[in-house]
N, C-alpha and C positions, 0 to 999 in steps of 0.2 A: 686793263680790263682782265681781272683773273679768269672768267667764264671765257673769254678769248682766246688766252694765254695757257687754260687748259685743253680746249679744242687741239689750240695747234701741236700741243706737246703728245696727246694721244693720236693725232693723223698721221704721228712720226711710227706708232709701231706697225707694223705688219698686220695683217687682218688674219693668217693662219698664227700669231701670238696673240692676239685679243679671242680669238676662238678656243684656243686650248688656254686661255684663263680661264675663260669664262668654263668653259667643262668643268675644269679645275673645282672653283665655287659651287658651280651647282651641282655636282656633284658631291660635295661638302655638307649640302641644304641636306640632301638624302641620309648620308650616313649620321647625321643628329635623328632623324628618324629611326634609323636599322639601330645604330645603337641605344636608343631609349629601347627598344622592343627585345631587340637582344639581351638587355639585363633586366628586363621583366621576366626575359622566358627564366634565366639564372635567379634571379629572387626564387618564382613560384618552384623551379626546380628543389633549391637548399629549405623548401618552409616545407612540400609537400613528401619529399622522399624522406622528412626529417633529418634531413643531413646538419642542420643546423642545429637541432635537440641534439644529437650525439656527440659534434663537436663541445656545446657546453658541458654534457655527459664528461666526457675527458677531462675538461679543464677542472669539473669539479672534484674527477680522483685522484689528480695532481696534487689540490692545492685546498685549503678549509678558507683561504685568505678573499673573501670578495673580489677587492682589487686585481688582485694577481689571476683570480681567476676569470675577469674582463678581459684580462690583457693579454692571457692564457685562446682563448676563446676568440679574441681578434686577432691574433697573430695565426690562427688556423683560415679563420673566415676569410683572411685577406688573400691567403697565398693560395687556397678552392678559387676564389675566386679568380686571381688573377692566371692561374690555370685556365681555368674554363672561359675566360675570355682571349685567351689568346691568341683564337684563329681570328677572329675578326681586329683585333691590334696589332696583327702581324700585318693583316692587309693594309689597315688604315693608316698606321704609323708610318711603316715600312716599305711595302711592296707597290704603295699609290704612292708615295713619296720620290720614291725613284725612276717610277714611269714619268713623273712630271717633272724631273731633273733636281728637286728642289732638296735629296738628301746625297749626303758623302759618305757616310759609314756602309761599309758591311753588315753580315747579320750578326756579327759576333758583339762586334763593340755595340749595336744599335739594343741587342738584348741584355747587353752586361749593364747599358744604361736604365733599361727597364727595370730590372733586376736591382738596383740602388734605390730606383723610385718605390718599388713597391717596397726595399729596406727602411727607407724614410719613412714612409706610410704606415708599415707597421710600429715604427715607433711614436711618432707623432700622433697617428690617429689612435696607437693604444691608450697616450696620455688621455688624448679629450676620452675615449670611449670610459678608461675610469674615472674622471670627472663628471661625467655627464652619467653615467648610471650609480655614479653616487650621490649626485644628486635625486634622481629618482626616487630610491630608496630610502634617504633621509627627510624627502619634503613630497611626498605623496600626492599631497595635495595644489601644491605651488610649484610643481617641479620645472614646468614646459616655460614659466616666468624664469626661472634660476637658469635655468640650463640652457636658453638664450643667451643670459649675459655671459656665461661660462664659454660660448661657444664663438661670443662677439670677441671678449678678451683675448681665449687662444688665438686667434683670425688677427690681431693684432699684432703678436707676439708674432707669428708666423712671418709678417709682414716685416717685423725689424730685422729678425733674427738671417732672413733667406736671404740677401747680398752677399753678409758674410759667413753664414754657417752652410749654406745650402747650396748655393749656386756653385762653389769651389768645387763641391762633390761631383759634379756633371763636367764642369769649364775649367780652364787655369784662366785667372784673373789675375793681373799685372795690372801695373799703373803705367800708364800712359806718358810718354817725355818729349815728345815731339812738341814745341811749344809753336809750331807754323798750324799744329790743330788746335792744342790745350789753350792757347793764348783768348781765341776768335771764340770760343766757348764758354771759357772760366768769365770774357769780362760781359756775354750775354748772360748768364747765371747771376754774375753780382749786380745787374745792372735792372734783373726781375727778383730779386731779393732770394735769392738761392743761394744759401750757404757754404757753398762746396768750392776746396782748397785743390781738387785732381780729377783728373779723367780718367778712367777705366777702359781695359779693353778687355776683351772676353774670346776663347778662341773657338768661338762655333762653328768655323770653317770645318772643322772635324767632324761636325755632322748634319750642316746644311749647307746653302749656297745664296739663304736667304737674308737681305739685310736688316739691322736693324739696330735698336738704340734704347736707350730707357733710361729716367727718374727712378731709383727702386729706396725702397725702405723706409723709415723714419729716424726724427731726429739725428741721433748722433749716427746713425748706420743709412744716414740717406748718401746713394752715390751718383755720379753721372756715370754709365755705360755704355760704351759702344760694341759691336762686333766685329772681328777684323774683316769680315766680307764688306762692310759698309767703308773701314778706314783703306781696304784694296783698291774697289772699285769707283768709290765718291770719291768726285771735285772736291773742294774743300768749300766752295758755296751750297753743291749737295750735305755734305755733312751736317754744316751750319742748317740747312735750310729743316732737317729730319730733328736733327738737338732743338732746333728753337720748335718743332712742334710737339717731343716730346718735353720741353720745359714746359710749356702751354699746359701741360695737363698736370703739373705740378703747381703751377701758379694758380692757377684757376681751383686748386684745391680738390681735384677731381678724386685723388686717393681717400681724404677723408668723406668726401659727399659718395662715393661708392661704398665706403665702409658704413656710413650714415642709411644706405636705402639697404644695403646687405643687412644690415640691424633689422631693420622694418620687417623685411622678406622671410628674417629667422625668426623673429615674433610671430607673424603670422604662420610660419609653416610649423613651429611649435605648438603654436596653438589649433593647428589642424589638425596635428597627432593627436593631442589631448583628448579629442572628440573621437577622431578615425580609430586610434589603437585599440580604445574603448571596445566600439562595435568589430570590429575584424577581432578581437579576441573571444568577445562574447559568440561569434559567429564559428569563427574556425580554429580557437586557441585549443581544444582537446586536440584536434585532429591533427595537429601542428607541433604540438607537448612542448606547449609554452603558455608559462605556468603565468606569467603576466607582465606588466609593463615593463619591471624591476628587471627580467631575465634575460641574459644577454643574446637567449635563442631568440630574441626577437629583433634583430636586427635587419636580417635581411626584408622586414616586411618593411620598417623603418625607410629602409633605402627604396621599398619597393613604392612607400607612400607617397616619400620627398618627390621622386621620378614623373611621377601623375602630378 
């Protein structure tokens, strides 16, 4: 009886550990509120002080090049931004993290980490931003169609390419040789048609205390992964038991039918801008000095729309 069999397994923890979880979560539920409101206030702040006009101001006395001057212009917006959010990421990443035991870093390594992420961001997110505002500019009319698939492709790409180009940046990934775990794993993989010749381990112990496992990538860069806090502390029925329900969601096709409804989600909120940018420029684009769709000072409203 699993409903039984779960009963009994949670009347094992402590009632002051199910309490400071649960704070944990729900406290969780809040800060997806605080920070949607938080980067509203940072939207209206970069449209209304025009901080964002001037930042493209700049890129355009850099550069005569469009593209360059995208990418110019993101590479400002990303690191304002990731400024001005930093008191509230500091708490949320960091400082709640280790009240609830569940981080190991310092502040040094935990912001040198950040500092990588926001490095990846500005390059990754400068590609799509010149793709996707060159789209704009080339198909005026059809752009929020194009620049969907534009956005679905990169989002793929991203997917293959982060096991092996990204994830190394943050983790050392090694392969796994313990054949008392790889064994009991690899012939549950061949046995749900999972193509996968090794196990991964990943050393997150360096900056959490949390377990965990994953399916990641496609095709040829699909891997199994675990974290050495799970290969520490897990039985070896534990292990099994976390791998077969993270294979579950690779069997069951979960990556593509997520990518499949993210499709859907980016068509429609493409096609919202299409509508919304319209009337917010017509409305506040003088006061704003953003000259229209095509501009890249118009991002932060972008990010302010998708948000709502």
């Amino acid at each position: 009886d699993i409903d039984a069999a779960t009963e009994a397994y949670m009347a094992q923890i402590p009632p002051s550990a199910r309490t400071r979880s649960d704070a944990y979560f729900e406290g969780g539920y809040w800060l997806i509120l605080w920070d949607f409101l938080y980067g509203v206030v940072i939207c209206l702040l970069l449209l209304n002080l025009r901080w964002s006009a001037r930042m493209r101001n700049v890129a355009e006395r850099i550069t005569r090049f469009k593209p360059l001057q995208t990418f110019l212009y993101w590479s400002q917006y990303s690191v304002l931004s990731f400024v001005l959010e930093a008191p509230l990421a500091i708490y949320e990443g960091y400082t709640r993290e280790r009240q609830y035991g569940l981080a190991t870093q310092t502040f040094g390594p935990w912001a040198w980490d950040q500092t990588k992420g926001l490095m990846i961001g500005v390059v990754l997110g400068g590609i799509l931003a010149m793709l996707l505002f060159g789209v704009v500019r080339r198909l005026p009319r059809t752009w929020w169609i194009w620049a969907s698939v534009v956005t679905m492709l990169f989002a793929v790409l991203t997917v293959m390419i982060a096991p092996v180009y990204l994830i190394p940046i943050f983790n050392k990934v090694t392969r796994l040789n313990d054949p008392k775990v790889t064994q009991p794993i690899l012939s549950m993989a061949r046995a749900n048609g999972i193509a996968a010749n090794d196990v991964y381990q990943i050393d997150a112990s360096k900056q959490t205390t949390r377990m965990s496992a994953n399916v990641s990538g496609l095709g040829k860069t699909m891997r199994i992964t675990m974290n050495d806090n799970l290969l520490r502390r897990g039985s070896p029925e534990e292990i099994q038991a976390v791998m077969g329900h993270e294979m579950g969601h690779y069997v069951l096709h979960h990556i593509y039918k997520d990518l499949l409804f993210i499709f859907v989600v980016v068509v429609i909120g493409f096609a919202f801008l299409r509508w919304s940018l319209d009337w917010c420029l017509a409305r506040w684009g003088q006061k704003w000095q953003i000259r229209g769709i095509g501009d890249t000072a118009i991002v932060p409203l972008v990010v302010l729309l998708i948000s709502i």
